[in-house]
SEZABA-669215 format. One record per residue (C-alpha): x, y, z; residue in three letters. Coordinates in steps of 0.001 Angstrom, whole numbers, plus 500000, padded with zeros to 6 digits. Layout:
// SEZABA-669215
X;Y;Z;ALA;
...
END
This chain:
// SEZABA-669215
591331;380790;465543;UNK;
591103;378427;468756;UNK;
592462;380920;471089;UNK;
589725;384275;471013;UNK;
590604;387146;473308;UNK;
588141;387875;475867;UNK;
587661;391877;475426;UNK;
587079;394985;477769;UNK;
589391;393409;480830;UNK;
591149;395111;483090;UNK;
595282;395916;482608;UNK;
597207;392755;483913;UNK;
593600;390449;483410;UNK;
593925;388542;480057;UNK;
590918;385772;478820;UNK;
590454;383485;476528;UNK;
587827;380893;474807;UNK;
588956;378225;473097;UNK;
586820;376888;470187;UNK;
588087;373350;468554;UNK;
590990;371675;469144;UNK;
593329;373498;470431;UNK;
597374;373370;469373;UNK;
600906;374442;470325;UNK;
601034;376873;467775;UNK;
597675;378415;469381;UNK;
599770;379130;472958;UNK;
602769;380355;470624;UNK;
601096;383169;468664;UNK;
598092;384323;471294;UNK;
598723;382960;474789;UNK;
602309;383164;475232;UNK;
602425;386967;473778;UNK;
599425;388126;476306;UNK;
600694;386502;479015;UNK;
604814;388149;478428;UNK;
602536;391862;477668;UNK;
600716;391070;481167;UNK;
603751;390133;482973;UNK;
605615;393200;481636;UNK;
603166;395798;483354;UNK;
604587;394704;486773;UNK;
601163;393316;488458;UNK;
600147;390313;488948;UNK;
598541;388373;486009;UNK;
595176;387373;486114;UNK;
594354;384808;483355;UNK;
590417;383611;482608;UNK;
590149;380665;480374;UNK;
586601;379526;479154;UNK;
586285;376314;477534;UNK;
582893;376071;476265;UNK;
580867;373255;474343;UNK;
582378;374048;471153;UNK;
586225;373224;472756;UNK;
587280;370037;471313;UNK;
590434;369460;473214;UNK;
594332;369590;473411;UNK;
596685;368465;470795;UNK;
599383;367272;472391;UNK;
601991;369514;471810;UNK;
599273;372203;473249;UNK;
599054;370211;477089;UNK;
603234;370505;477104;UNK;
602569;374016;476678;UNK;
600071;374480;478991;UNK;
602670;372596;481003;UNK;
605052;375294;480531;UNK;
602703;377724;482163;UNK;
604585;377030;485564;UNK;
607726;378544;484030;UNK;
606439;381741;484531;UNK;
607446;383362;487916;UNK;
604798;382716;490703;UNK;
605156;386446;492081;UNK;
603876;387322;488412;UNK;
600700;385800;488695;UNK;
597414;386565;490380;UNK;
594487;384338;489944;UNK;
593257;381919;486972;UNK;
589761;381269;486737;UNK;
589200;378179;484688;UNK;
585350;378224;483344;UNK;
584260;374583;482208;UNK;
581643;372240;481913;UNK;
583997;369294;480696;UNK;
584242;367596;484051;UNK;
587738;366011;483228;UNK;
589109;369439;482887;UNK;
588159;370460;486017;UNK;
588607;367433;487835;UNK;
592536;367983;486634;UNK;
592477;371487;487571;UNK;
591587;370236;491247;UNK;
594155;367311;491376;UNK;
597224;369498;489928;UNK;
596055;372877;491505;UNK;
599432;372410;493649;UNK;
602019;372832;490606;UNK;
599827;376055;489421;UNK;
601639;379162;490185;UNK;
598688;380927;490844;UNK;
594969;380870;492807;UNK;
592842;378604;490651;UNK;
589127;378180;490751;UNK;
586966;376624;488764;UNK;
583374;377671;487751;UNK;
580926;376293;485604;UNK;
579981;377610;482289;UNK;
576641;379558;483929;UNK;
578727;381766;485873;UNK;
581400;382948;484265;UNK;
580614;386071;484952;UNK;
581601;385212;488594;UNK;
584570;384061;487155;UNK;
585141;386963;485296;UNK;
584100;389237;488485;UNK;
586957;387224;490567;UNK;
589885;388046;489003;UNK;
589096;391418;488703;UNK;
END
């Protein structure tokens, strides 16, 4: 499975590592769920999304879904820590933070534990 839930996070905090390539069908059965069950408790969602050496990329019907992200209601979410080494990634992160509906940061691979710490 691409999309493997980060455990022991707080209510409303949801994480992820993706491993391979990651596809539409990923967001529909895992993502998309977590992130309705998060938005349901009435606090804002906090989302941490590692993508690791062993994440291959995005098919392409998985970046229109990641597109659809900004669907969701910006009072619903919190803060997204995106933890990455691929340089791209982050570099997109930065230059299409504005259409987020959220506080984004990104951290580096070696600290995602502060990542994980600041969206607690």
């Amino acid at each position: 499975m691409p999309l493997q839930p980060i455990a022991d996070l707080p209510d409303a905090t949801i994480g992820f590592r993706a491993r391979g390539k990651v596809h539409a069908e990923d967001y529909v059965k895992v993502l998309d769920p977590a992130i309705r069950k998060a938005v349901e408790q009435g606090k804002p969602v906090n989302l941490v999304y590692v993508l690791g050496e062993d994440f291959d990329g995005y098919s392409l019907g998985a970046m229109a879904k990641d597109l659809e992200l900004v669907k969701v209601p910006r009072e619903a979410w919190g803060r997204i820590a995106l933890v990455t080494d691929h340089r791209m990634l982050g570099e997109a992160v930065h230059l299409f933070g504005f259409l987020i509906p959220a506080q984004v940061r990104v951290f580096a691979l070696a600290d995602e534990s502060a990542a994980l710490a600041w969206v607690r």
